[in-house]
N, C-alpha and C positions, 0 to 999 in steps of 0.2 A: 801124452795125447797131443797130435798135432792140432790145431784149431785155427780159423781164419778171424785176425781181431777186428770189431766195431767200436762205434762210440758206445753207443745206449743201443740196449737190445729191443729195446720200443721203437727204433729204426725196421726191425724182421720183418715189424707186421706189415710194412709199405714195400717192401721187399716182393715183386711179381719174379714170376721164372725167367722173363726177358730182361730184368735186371740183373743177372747171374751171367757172367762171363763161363758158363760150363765147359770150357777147354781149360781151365785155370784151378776149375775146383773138382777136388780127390771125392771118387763115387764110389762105392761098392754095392755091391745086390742087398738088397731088402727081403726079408721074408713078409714085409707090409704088400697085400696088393692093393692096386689103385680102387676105389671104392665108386669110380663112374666106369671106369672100360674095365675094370678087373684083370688089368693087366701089370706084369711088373713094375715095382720103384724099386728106385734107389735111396740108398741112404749117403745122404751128403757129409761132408766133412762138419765136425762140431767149428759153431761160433762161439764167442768168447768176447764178452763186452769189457768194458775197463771197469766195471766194479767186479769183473771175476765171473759173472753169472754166464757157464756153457748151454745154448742149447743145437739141439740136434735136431735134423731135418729129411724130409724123406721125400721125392720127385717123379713124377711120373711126365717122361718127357713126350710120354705119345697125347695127352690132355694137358700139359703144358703148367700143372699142378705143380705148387710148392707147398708142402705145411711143414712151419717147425716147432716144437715142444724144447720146454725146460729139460733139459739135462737133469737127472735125479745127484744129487749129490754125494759125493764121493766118498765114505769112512774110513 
């Protein structure tokens, strides 16, 4: 799994979509739709802090929307 590293993943929550260099970070389709225009997101590449913890994130660039959730972990 490729992943973008951070310090601390309590940085995400500060994290707006204008802080996202998105020519730089890997997207593919979301079967998530946006939940104000109902229009497609994306699912962003997984983050990855230095204690290990992935999570993953999903964009809807037409409402300028980022949310990302914990990565379930792996067995």
């Amino acid at each position: 799994m490729r992943s973008v590293d951070i310090d601390d993943s309590s940085s995400l929550m500060y994290m707006t979509y204008f802080m996202m260099d998105w020519k730089k970070v890997s997207q593919s389709p979301s079967p998530v739709r946006c939940m104000s225009c109902g229009g497609p997101m994306m699912s962003v590449e997984p983050v990855r802090d230095k204690k290990g913890v992935v999570f993953e994130g999903v964009v809807c660039h037409n409402c300028k929307a980022l949310l990302w959730s914990r990565a379930k972990p792996s067995r």
